[in-house]
N, C-alpha and C positions, 0 to 999 in steps of 0.2 A: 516117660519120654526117653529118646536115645538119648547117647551123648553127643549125640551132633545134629540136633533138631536147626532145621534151619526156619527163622521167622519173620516174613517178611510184613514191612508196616507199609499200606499205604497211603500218604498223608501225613504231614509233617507240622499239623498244627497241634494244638494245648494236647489234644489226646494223645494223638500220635507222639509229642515228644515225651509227656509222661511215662507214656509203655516203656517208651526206650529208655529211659533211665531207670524205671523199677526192674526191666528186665534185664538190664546191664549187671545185676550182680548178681544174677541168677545162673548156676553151674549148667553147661553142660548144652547154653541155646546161642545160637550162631542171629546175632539179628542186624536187618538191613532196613533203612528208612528210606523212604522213595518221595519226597516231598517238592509239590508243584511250586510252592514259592522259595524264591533266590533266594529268597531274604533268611536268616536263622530263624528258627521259632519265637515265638513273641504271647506275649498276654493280650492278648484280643480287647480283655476290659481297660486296659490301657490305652486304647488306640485312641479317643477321645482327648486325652492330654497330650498326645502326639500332634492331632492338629489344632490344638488352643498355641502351641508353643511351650506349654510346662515341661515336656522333657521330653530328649531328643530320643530317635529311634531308637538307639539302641542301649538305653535305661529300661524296657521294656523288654529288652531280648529275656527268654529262656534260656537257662542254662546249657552251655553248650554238651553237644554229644558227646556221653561217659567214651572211656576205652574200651576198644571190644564190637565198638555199635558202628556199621557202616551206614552214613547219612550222604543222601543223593539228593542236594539243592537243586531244584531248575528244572527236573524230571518228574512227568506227569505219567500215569497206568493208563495208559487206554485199552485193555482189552486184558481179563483173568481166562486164562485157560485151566479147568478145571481136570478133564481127563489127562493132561500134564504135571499139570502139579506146578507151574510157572504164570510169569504175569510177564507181558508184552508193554515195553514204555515208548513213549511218542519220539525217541533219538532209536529207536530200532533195538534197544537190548532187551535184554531177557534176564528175568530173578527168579530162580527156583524157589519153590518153597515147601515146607510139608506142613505149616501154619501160616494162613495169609489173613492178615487182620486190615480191614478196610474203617480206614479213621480221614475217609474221604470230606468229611465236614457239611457246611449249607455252601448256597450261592444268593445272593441276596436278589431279592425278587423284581423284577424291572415290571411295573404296571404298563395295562395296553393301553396306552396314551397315544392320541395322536399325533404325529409327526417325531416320537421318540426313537424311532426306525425307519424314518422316509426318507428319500427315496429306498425299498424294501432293501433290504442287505445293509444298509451302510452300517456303519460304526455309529454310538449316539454322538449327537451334537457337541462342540465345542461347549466345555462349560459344563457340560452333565455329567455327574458324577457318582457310582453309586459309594458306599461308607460299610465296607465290611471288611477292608484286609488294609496289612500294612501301601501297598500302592495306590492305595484310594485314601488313604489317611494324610500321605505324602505328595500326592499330585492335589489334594484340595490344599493343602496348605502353602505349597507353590502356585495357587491362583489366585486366592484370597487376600484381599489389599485393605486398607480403612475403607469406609466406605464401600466398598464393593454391594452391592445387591443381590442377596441370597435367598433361596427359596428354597425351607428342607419340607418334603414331601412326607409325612408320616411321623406321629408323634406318639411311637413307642419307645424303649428306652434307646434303639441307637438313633432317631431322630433329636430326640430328647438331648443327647450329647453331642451331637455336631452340631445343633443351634445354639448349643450352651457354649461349644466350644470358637465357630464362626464367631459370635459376638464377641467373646472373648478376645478376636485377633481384629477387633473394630468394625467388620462388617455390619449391612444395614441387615437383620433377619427377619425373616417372615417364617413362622412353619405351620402348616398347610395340614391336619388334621382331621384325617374321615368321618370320625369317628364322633360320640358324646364329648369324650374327654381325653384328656392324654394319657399316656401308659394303660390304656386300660385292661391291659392283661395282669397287670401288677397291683395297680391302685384304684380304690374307689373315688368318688365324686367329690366327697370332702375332701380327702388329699390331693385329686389332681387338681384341685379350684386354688389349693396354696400352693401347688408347683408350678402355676401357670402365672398367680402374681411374683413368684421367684425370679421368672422368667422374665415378664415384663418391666421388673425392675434391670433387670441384666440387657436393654435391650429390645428381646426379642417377642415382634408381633404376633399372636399366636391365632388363629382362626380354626376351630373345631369345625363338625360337624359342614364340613366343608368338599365340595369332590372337585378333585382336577380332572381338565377333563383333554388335554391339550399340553405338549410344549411347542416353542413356536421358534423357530431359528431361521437365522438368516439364510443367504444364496450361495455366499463365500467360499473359500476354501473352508473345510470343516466344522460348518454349517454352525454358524456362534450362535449360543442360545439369547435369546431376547428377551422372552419371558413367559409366562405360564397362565396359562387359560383355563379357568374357572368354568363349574356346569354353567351356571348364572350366566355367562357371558365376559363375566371382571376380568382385569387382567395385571398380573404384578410383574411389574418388569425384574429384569432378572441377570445378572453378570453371569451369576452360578445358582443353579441347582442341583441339590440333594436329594437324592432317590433314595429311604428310608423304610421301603414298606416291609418290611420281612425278610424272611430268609427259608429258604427251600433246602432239606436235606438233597444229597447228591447222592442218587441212588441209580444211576445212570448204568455203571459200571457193573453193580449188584444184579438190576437186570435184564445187562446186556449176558450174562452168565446164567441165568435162570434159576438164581437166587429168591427166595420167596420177599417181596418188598409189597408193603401196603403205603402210607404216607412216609416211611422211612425204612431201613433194612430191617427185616426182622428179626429180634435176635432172645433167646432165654435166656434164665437165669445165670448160666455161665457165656453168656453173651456168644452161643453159637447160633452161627444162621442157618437156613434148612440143608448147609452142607457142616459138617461136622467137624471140617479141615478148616472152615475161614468162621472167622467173628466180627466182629465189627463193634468200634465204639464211638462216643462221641456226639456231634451234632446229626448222624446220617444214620442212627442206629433208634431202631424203635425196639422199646422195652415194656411189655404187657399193657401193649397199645397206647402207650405216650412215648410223646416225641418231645424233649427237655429244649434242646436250644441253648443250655447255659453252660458259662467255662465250668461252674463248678460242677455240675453232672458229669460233664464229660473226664473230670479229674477223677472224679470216684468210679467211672466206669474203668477208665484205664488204672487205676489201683485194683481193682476187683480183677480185672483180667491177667493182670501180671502176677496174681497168685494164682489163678486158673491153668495157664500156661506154666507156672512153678511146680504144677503139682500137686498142689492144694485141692482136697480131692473135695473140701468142706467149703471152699470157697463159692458163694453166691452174690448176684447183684440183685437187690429188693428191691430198687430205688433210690432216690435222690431226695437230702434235707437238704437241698442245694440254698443258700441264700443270695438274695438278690441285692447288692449293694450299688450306690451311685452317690457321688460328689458332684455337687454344684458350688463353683468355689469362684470369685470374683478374682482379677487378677491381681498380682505382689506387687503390683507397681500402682494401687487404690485400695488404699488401707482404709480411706473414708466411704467408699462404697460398697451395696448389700452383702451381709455376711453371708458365709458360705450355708449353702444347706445340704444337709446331710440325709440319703433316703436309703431305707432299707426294706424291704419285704421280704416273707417268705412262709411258705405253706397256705392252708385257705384261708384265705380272707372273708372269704362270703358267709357266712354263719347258717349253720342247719336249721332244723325246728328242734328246741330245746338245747340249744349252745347259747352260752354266756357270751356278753360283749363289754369289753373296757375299751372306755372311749374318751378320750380327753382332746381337747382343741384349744388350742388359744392363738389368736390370729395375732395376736398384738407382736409376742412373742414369736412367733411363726413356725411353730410346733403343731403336731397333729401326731396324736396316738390311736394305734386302733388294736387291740388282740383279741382273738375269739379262742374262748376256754372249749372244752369237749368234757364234762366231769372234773376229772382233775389233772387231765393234758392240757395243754398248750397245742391248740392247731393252725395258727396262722396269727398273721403281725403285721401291718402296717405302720411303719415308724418316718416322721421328720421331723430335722432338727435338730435339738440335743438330743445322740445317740450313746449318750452315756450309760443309758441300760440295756444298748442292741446285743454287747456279748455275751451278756450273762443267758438272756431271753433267747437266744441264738441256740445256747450249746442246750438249754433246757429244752429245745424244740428238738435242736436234733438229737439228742439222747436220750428221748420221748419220756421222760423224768417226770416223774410226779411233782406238782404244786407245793408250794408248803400252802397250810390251812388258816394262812392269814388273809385279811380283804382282799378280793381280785384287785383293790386299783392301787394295792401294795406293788402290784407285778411294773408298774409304771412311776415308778417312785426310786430315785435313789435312796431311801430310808429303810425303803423294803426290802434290802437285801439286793436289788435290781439295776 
């Protein structure tokens, strides 16, 4: 590369700030951050304790922009011009570039629910909320009272945390779940059946297998939501609801450019997309046809690409050992009520034909183990509870490490080494 490569980031979340610090000590690249929220960068997995009240916003901030990095709060890319070599932002300027890496993120998914956009255009209802950035973490917490009547919509893990975390701030919770069971991208049937009496101890009413089919708001100025309509006809009244359901890579921009994009940007093993000059990492980047979702993915893609762009002629992204961790933790102010629970997952969980399964449960305790062996890998782990053997089992997953040749249900034992 010259010495004066200029590199522009667009998107200022986990990925986006990564790059810019690994590239910040990197000789010879001029780098500019273009990032849509005011706010600094932040740990997204944190934002869940943001609105319980455990710690304030900016306990969570990302370390601020090295020296060197020009960083642009409050400015949004709408539009890459490719035979330029520049990117067009929504205040009318312009960022050259001769590397444009697109760390554009997800949007979290708004279900077609009736009356969640009626009269057509409007804004949602008073009260509705969705829970995927710092101003949804901070506007739900500036509405939520004792008491108040909640209803979080989707019970995967960020459902899963703003019900934990509404009750947490005394509201009444309901969460409202499509689905079999909760998380079920993460955990099986046995574990979601002891995160759900977790839950119900903390509070919150959980109803699976459940579809909304309706939100229903008033006439008002800013149409207050009132409460939410079941297929069934039921209806939970409702101060506040949480819109929950997923999140959608943001590939808008990729191909509004004519960028090659299937359910997320496409991009190889050094994370270029069908243009050679832009990459993309993070939540909006699809990598040999999986699209990850998780901060930690997006930390290793943007580690991987700041050696790519360094130079590093050997540098590759294979994928992600990313782990999925989550706190369930009662508040400091009820020492006598249920202990916190501890949940981790990560890799398959679902066992092949001819893969070993350790499996330990004990309800009493409120512990649930699950890992599936592959020969003498480690392929995936479902853990709650006491997570006192998560790090070990962790780093043996992700460093695809051979087993030692003692009992598999050693691997679940702090005696075993674990």
């Amino acid at each position: 590369m010259s010495s004066e490569t200029r590199v522009v980031i667009a998107g200022g979340g986990m990925a986006g700030a990564r790059l810019a610090q690994q590239l910040a000590a990197r000789a010879g690249l001029s780098v500019t951050v273009i990032g849509e929220e005011p706010h600094p960068a932040y740990n997204r997995v944190l934002l869940a304790e943001v609105l319980a009240g455990q710690y304030p916003a900016e306990v969570i901030a990302l370390p601020g922009p090295p020296e060197g990095v020009t960083w642009r709060g409050g400015v949004r890319v709408v539009r890459v011009d490719r035979a330029e070599r520049r990117v067009v932002c929504d205040d009318g300027s312009l960022a050259a570039y001769d590397v444009l890496v697109l760390a554009t993120g997800s949007n979290p998914v708004l279900p077609p629910l009736r009356g969640l956009f009626e009269p057509e255009g409007r804004d949602l209802p008073e009260g509705v909320h969705p829970f995927r950035t710092m101003d949804d973490s901070l506007a739900l917490g500036a509405a939520v009272r004792p008491g108040t009547r909640a209803v979080v919509i989707g019970g995967g893990l960020l459902g899963v945390s703003a019900a934990r975390a509404l009750a947490q701030r005394g509201a009444q919770v309901v969460l409202a779940q499509r689905g079999e069971h909760l998380m079920e991208r993460h955990l099986d049937a046995g574990a979601s059946a002891l995160l759900r009496t977790h839950l119900a101890e903390r509070g919150v009413e959980v109803h699976t297998e459940c579809q909304v089919r309706a939100v229903l708001a008033g006439d008002g100025p800013g149409r207050p939501v009132r409460a939410v309509e079941l297929a069934d006809g039921y209806r939970l009244e409702a101060d506040l609801v949480v819109l929950a359901c997923g999140v959608r890579p943001r590939v808008g921009l990729a191909q509004a450019a004519g960028l090659r994009v299937r359910r997320g940007i496409v991009v190889d093993d050094r994370l270029r997309t069908s243009d050679p000059a832009i990459h993309a990492a993070g939540d909006c980047a699809e990598h040999a046809g999986v699209l990850y979702g998780l901060a930690g993915a997006a930390q290793e893609q943007a580690d991987a690409l700041a050696a790519v762009l360094g130079g590093d002629t050997a540098a590759r992204y294979t994928g992600t050992r990313a782990l999925t961790r989550l706190t369930l933790s009662g508040p400091p102010a009820a020492p006598s009520g249920p202990a916190p629970l501890d949940l981790a997952a990560f890799g398959d969980t679902v066992p092949e034909p001819g893969d070993d399964v350790v499996h330990l449960a004990d309800a009493t305790r409120g512990a649930y183990r699950k890992l599936v062996v592959r020969g003498d890998r480690l392929r995936g782990g479902i853990l709650l509870g006491d997570l006192g053997s998560v790090g070990a089992l962790a780093r043996t997953w992700e460093g695809d490490e051979p087993l030692p040749s003692s009992p598999l249900l050693h691997l679940l034992t702090h005696d075993g080494g674990y």
